[in-house]
Biopython code that builds the backbone (N, CA, C, O; Angstrom):
import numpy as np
from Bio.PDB.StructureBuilder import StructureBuilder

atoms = [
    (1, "UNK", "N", (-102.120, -22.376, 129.953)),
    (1, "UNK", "CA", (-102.789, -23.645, 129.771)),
    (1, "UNK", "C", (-103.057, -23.906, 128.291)),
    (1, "UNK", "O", (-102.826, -24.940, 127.663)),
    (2, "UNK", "N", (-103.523, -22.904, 127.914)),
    (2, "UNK", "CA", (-103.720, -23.359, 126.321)),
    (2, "UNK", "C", (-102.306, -23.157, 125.391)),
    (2, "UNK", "O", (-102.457, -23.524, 124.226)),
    (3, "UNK", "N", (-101.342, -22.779, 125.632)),
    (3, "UNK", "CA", (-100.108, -23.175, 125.233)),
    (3, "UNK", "C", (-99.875, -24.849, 125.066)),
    (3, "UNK", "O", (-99.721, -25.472, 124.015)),
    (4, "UNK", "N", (-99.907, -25.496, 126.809)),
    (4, "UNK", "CA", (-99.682, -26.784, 126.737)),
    (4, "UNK", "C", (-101.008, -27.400, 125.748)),
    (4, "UNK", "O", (-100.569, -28.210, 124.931)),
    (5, "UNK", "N", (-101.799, -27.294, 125.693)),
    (5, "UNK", "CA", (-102.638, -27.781, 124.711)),
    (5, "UNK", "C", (-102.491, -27.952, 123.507)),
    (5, "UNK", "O", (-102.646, -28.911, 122.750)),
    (6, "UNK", "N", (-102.078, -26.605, 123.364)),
    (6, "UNK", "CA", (-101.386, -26.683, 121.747)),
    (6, "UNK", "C", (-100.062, -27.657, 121.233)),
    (6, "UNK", "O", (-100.009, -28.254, 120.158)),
    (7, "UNK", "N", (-98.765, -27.644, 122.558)),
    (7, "UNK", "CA", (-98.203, -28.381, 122.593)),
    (7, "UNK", "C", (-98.727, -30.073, 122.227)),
    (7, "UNK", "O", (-98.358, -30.789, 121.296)),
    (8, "UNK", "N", (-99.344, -30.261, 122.922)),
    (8, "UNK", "CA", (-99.548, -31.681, 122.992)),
    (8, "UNK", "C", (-100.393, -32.006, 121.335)),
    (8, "UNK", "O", (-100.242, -33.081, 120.755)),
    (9, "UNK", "N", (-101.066, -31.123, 120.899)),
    (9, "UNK", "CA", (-101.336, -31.587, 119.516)),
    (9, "UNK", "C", (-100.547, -31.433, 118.540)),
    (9, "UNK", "O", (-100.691, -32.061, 117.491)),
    (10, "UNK", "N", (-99.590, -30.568, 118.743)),
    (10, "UNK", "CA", (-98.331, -30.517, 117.710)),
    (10, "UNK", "C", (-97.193, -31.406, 118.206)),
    (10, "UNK", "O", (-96.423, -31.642, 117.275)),
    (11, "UNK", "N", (-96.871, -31.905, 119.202)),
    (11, "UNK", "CA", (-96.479, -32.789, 119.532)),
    (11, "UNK", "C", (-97.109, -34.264, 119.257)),
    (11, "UNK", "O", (-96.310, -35.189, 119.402)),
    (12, "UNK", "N", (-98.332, -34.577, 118.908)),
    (12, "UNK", "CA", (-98.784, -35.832, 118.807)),
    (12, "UNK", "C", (-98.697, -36.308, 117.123)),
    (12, "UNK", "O", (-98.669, -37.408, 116.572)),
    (13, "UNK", "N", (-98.669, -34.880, 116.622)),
    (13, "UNK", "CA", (-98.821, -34.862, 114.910)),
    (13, "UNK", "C", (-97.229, -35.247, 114.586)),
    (13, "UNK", "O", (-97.086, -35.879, 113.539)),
    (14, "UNK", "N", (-96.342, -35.033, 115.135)),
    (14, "UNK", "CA", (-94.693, -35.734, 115.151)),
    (14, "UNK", "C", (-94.602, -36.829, 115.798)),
    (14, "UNK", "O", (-93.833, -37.646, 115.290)),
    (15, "UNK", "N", (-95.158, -37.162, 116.818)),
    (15, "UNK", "CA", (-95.258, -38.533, 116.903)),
    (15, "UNK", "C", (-95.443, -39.385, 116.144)),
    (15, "UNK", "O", (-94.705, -40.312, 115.809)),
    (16, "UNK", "N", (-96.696, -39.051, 115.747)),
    (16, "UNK", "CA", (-97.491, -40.168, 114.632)),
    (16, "UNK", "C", (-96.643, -39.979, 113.320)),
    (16, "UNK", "O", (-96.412, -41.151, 113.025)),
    (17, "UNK", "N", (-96.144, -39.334, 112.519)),
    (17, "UNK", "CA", (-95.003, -38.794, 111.244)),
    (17, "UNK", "C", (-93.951, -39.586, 111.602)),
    (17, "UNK", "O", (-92.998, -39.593, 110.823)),
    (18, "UNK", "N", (-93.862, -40.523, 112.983)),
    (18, "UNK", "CA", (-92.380, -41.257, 112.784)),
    (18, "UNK", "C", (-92.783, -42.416, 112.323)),
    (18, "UNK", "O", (-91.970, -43.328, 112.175)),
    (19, "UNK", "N", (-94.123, -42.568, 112.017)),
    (19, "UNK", "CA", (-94.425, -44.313, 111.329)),
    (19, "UNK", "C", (-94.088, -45.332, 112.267)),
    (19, "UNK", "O", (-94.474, -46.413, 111.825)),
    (20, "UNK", "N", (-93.640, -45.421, 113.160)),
    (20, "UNK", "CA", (-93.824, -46.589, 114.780)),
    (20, "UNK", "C", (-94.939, -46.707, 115.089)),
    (20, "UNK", "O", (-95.792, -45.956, 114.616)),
    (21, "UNK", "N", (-95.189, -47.502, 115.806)),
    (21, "UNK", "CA", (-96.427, -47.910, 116.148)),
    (21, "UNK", "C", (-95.869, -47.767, 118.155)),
    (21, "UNK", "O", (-96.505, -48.307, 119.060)),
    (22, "UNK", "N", (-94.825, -47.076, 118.323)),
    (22, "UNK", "CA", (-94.984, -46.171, 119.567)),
    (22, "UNK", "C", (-94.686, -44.593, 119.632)),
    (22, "UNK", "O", (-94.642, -43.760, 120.536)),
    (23, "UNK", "N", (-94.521, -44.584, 118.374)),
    (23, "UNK", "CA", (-94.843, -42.708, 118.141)),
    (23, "UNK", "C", (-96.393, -42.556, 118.056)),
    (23, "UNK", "O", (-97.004, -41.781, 118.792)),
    (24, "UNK", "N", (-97.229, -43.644, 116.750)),
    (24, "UNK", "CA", (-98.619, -43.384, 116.885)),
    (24, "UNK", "C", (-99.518, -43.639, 118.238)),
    (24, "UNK", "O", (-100.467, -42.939, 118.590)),
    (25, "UNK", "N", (-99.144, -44.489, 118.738)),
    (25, "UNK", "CA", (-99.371, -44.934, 120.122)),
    (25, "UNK", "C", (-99.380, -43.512, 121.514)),
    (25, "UNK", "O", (-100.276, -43.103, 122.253)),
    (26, "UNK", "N", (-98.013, -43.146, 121.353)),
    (26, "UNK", "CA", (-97.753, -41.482, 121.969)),
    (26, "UNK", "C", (-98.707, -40.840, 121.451)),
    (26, "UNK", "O", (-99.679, -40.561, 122.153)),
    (27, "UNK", "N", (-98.647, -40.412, 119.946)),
    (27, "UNK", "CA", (-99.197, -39.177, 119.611)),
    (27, "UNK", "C", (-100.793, -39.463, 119.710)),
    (27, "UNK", "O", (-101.552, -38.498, 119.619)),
    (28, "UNK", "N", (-101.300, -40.728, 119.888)),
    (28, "UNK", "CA", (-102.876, -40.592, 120.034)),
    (28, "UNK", "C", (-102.826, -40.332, 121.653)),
    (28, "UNK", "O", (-103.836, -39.820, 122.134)),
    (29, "UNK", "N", (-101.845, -40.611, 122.449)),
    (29, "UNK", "CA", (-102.024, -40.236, 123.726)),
    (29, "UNK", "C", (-102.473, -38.720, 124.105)),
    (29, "UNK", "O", (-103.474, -38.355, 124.721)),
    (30, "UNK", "N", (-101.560, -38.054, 123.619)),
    (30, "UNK", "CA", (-101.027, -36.681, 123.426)),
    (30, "UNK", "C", (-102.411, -35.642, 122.800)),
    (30, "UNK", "O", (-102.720, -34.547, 123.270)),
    (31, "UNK", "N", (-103.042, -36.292, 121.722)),
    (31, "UNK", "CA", (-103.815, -35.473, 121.365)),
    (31, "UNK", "C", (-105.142, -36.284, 122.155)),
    (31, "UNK", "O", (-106.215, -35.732, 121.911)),
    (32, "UNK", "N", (-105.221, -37.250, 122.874)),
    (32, "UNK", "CA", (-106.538, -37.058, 123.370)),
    (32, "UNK", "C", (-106.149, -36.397, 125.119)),
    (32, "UNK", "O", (-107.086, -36.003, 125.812)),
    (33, "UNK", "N", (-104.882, -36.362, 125.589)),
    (33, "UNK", "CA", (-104.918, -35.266, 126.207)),
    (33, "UNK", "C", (-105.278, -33.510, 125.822)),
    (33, "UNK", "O", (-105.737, -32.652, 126.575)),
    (34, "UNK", "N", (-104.896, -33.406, 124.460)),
    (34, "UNK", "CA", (-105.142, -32.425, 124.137)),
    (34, "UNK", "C", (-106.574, -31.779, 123.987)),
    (34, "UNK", "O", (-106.868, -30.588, 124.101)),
    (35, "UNK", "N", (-107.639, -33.172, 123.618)),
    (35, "UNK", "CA", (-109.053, -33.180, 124.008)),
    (35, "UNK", "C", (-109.271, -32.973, 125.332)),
    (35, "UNK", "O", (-109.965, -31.971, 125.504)),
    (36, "UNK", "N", (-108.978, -33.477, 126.259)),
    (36, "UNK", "CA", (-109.449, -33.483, 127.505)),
    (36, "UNK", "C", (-108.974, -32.134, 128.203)),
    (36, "UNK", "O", (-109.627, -31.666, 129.136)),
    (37, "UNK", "N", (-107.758, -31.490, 127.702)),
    (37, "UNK", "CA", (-107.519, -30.022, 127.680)),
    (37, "UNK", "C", (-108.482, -29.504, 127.366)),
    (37, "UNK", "O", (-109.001, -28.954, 128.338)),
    (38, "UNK", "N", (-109.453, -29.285, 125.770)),
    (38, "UNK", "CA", (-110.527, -28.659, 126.009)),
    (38, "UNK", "C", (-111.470, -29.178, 126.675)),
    (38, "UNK", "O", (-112.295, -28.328, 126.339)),
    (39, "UNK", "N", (-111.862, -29.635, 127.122)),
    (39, "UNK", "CA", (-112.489, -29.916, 127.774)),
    (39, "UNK", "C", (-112.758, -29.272, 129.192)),
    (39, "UNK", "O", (-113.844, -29.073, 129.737)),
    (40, "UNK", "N", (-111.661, -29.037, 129.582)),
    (40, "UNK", "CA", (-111.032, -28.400, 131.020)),
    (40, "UNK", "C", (-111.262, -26.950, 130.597)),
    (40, "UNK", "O", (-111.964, -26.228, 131.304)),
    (41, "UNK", "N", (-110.715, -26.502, 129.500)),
    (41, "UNK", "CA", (-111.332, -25.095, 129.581)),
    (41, "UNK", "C", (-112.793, -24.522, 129.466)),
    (41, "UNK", "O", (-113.246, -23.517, 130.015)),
    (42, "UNK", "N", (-113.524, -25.552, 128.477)),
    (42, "UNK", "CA", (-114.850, -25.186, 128.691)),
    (42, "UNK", "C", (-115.978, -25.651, 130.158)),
    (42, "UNK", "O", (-117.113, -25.320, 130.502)),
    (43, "UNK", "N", (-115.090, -26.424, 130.612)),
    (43, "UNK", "CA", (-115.813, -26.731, 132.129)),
    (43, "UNK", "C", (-115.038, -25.600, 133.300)),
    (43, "UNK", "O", (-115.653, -25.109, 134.246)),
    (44, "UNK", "N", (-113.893, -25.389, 133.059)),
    (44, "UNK", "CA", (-113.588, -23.928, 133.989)),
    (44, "UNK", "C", (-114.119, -22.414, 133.449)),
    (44, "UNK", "O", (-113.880, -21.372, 134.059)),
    (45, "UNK", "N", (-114.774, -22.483, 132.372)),
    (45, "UNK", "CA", (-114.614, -20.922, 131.829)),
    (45, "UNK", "C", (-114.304, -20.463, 131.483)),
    (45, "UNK", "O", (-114.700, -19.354, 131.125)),
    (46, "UNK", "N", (-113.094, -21.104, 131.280)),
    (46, "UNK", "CA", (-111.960, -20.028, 130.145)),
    (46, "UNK", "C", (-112.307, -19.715, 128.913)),
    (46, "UNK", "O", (-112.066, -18.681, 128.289)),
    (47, "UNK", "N", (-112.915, -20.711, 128.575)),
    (47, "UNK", "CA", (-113.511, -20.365, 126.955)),
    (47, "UNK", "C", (-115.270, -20.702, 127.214)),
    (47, "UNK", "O", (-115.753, -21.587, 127.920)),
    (48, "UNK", "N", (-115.920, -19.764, 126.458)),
    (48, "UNK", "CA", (-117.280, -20.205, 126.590)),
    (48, "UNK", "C", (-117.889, -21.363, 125.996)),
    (48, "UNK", "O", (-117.333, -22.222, 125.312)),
    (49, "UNK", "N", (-119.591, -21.255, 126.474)),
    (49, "UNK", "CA", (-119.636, -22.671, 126.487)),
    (49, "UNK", "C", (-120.963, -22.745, 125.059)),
    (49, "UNK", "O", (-121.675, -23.700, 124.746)),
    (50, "UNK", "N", (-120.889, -21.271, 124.409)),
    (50, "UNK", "CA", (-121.805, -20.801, 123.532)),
    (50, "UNK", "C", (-121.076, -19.998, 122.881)),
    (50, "UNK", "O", (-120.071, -19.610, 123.478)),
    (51, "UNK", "N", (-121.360, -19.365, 121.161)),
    (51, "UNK", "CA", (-121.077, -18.360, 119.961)),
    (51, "UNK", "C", (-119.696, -19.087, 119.368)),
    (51, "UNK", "O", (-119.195, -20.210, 119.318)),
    (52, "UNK", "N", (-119.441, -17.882, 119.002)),
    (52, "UNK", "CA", (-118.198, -18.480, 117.906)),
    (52, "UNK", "C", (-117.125, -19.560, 118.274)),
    (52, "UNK", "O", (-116.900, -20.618, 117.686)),
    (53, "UNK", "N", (-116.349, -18.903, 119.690)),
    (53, "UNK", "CA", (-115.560, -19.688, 119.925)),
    (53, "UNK", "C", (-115.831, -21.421, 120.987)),
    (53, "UNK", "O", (-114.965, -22.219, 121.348)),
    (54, "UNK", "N", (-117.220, -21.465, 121.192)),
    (54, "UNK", "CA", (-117.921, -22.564, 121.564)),
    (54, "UNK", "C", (-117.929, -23.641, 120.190)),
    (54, "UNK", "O", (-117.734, -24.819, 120.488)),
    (55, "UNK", "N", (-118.109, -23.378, 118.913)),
    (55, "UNK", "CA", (-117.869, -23.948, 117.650)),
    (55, "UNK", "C", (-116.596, -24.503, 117.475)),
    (55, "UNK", "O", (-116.340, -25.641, 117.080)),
    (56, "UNK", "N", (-115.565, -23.330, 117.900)),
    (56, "UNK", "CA", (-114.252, -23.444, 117.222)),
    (56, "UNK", "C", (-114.066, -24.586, 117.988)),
    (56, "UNK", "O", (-113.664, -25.614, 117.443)),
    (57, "UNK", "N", (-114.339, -24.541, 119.363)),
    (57, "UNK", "CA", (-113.818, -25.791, 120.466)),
    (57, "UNK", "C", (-114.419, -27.034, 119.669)),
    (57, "UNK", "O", (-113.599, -27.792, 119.151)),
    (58, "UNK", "N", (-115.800, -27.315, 119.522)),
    (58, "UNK", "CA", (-116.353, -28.293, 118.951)),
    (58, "UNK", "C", (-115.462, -28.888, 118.094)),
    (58, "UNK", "O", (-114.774, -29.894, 118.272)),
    (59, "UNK", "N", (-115.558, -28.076, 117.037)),
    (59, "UNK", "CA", (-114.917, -28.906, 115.443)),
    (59, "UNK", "C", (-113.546, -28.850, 115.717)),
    (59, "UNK", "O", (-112.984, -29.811, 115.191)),
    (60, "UNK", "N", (-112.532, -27.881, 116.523)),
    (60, "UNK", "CA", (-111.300, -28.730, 116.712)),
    (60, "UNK", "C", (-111.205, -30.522, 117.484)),
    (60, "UNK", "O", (-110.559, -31.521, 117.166)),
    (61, "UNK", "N", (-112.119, -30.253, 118.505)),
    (61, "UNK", "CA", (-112.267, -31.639, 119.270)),
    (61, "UNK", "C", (-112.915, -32.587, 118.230)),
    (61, "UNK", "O", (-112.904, -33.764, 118.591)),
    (62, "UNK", "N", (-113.536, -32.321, 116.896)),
    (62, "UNK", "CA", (-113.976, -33.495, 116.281)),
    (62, "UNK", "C", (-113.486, -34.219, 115.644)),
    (62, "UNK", "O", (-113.708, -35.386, 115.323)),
    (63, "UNK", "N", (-112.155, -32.902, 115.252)),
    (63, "UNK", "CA", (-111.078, -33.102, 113.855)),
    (63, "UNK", "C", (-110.063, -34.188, 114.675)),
    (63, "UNK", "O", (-109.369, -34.976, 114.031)),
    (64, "UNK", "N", (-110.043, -34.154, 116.114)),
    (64, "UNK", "CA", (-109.077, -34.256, 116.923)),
    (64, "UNK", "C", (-109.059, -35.748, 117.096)),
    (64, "UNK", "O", (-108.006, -36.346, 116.874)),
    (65, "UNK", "N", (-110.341, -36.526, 117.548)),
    (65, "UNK", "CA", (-111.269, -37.541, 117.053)),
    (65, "UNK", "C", (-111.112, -38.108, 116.441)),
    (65, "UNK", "O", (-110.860, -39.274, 116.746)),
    (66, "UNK", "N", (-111.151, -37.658, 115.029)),
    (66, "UNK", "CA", (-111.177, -38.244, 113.640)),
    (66, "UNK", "C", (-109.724, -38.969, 113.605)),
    (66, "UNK", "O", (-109.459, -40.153, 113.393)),
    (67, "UNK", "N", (-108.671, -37.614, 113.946)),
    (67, "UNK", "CA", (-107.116, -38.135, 113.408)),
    (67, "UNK", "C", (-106.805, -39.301, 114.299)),
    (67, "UNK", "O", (-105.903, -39.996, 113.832)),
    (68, "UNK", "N", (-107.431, -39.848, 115.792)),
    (68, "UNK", "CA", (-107.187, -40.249, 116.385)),
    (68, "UNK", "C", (-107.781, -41.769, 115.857)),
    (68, "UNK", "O", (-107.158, -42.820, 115.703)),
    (69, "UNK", "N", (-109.023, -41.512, 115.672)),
    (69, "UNK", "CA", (-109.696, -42.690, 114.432)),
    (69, "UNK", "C", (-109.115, -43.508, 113.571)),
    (69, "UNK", "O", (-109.121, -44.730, 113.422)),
    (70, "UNK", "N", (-108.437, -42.312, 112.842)),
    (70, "UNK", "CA", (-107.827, -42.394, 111.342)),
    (70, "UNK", "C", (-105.967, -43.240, 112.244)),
    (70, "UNK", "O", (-105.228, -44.178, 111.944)),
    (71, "UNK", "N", (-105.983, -42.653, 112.870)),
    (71, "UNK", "CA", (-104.760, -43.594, 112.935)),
    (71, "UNK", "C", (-104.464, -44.567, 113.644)),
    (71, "UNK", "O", (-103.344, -45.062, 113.525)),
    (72, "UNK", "N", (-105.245, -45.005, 114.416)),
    (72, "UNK", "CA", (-105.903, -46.162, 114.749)),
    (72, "UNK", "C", (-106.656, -47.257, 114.309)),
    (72, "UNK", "O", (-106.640, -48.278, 114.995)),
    (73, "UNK", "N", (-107.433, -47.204, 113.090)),
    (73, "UNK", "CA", (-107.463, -47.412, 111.879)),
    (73, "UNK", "C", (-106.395, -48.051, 110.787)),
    (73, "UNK", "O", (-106.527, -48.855, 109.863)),
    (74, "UNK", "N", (-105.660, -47.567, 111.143)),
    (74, "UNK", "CA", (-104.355, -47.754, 110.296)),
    (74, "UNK", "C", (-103.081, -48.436, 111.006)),
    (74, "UNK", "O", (-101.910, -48.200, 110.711)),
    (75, "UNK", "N", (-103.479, -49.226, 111.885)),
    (75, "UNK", "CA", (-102.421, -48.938, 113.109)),
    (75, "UNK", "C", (-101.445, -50.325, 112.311)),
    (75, "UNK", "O", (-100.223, -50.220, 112.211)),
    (76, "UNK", "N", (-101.952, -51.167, 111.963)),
    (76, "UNK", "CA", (-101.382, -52.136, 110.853)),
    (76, "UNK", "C", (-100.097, -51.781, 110.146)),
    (76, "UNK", "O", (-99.175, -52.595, 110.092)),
    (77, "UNK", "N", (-100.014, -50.507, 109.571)),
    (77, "UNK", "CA", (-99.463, -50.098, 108.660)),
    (77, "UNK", "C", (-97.889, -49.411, 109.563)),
    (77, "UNK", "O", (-96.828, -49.413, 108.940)),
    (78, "UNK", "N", (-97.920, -49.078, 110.462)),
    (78, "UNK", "CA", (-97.325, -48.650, 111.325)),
    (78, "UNK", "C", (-95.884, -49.619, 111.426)),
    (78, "UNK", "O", (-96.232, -50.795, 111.324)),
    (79, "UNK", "N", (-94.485, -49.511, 111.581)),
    (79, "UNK", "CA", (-93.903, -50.420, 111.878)),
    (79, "UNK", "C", (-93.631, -50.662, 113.530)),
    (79, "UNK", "O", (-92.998, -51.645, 113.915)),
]
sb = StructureBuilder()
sb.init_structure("model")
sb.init_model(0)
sb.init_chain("A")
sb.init_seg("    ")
for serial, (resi, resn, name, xyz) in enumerate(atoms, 1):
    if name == "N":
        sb.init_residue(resn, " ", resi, " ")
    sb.init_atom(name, np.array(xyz, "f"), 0.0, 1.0, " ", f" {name:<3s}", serial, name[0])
structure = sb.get_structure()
C-alpha cells in the first residue's frame, strides 16, 4: 500500500512537469489521492497516530497541500 502511495506522488510531480493544464489537472488528482492514502494508513494502523513517524505523516500531507495550492494557483500559466 505504501508503494502505491508513493507512486501516485511521483507520478503527480510528472504530471504537473508536462505544463498542460491536463497533466496539472491529473497530477493534483494523483497527489490528493496520495493524501487520502495517508490518511488510510493512519486510520487503519499502519502507521501511528503519535511520535516521530505521526509528524513525518503530518508535514508530508502539508507539503502535499501546498504543491497542490501552488499549482492551482498557477493554473493560468499552464497551456
Amino acid at each position: 500500500m505504501t508503494a502505491l502511495i508513493g507512486a501516485c506522488y511521483s507520478l503527480g510531480g510528472a504530471f504537473i512537469l508536462t505544463s498542460k493544464k491536463w497533466g496539472a489537472a491529473l497530477g493534483m488528482a494523483l497527489i490528493a489521492a496520495e493524501i487520502l492514502g495517508r490518511i488510510y494508513l493512519v486510520a487503519t494502523g499502519v502507521v501511528p497516530r503519535s511520535g516521530p513517524d505521526a509528524i513525518k505523516i503530518a508535514v508530508g500531507t502539508a507539503i502535499a497541500l501546498a504543491l497542490i495550492g501552488y499549482v492551482a494557483s498557477q493554473w493560468r500559466r499552464f497551456q
